[in-house]
C-alpha positions as CSV (number, residue, x, y, z in Angstrom):
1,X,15.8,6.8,-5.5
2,X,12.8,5.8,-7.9
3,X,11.8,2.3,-7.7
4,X,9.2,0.1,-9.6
5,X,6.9,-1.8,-8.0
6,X,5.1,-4.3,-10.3
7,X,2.0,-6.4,-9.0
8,X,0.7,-9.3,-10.5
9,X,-3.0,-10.6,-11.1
10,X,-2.6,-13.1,-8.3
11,X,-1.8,-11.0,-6.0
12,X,-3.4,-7.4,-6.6
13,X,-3.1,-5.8,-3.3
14,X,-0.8,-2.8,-2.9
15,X,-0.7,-0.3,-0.5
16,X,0.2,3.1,-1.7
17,X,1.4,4.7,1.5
18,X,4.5,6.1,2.9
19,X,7.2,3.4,3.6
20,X,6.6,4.2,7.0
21,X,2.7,3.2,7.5
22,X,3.5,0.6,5.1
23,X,6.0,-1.0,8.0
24,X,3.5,0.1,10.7
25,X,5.6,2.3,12.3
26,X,3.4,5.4,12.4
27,X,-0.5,5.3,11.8
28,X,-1.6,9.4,11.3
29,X,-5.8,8.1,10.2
30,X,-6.7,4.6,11.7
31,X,-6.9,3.5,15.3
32,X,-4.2,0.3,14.8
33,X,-0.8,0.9,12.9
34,X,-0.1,-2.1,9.5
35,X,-1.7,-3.1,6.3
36,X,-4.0,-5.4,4.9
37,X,-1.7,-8.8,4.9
38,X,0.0,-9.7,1.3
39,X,-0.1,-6.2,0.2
40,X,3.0,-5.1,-1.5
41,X,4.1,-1.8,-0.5
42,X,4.4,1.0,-3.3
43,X,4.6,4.1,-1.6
44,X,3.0,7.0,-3.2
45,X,6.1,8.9,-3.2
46,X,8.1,6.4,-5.6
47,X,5.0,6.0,-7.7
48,X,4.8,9.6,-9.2
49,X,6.6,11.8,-12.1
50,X,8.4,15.1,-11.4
51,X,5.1,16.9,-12.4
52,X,3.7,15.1,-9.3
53,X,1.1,12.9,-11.9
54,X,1.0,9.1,-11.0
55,X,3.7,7.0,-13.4
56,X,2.0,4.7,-15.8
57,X,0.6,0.9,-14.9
58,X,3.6,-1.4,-15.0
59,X,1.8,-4.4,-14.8
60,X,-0.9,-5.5,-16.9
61,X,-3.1,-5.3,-14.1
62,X,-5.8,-2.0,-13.7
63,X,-6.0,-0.5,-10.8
64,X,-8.2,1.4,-9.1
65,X,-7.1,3.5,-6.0
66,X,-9.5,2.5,-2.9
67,X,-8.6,5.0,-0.4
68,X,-10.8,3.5,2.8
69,X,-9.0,-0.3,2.3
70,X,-7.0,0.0,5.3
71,X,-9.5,2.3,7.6
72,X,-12.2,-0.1,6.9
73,X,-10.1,-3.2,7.1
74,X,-8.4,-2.1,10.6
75,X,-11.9,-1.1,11.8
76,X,-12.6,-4.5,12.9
77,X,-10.2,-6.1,15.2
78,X,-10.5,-9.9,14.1
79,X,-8.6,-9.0,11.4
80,X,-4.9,-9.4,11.2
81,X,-2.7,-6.2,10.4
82,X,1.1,-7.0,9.0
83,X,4.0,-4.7,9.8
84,X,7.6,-5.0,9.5
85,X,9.0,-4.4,5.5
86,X,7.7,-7.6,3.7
87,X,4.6,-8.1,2.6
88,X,3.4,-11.4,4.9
């Protein structure tokens, strides 16, 4: 199943992992299991052609992959982490 996943200027925040870290149900890098709260989940996987290339921008929105978002945002504990399948 391909879905699309189309984030808005207000809020920019999507996390790119598997549906699985998304929901914080495994955690294979960081120390704590979630994501940084408010960010829509777009897993990789649904995101890319049959080439394996990344599908073009939906939104009018450019992106920029930061990679270390969750690692550095999990890294200190006063922050909140959200789990579960929506993105509150």
């Amino acid at each position: 199943m391909t879905s699309t996943v189309t984030i808005s200027a207000a809020e920019p925040r999507a996390a790119l992992d598997s549906a699985e870290r998304y929901r914080g149900e495994t955690e294979p890098v960081d120390p704590r299991a979630g994501r940084v709260p408010g960010a829509v989940g777009a897993p990789t996987g649904d995101n890319r052609d049959a080439a394996g290339g990344f599908l073009p921008a939906v939104a009018g929105v450019d992106a920029a992959l930061h990679p270390g978002s969750w690692s550095a945002w999990s890294a200190d504990p006063e922050r909140p982490a959200a789990t579960g399948p929506h993105p509150g």
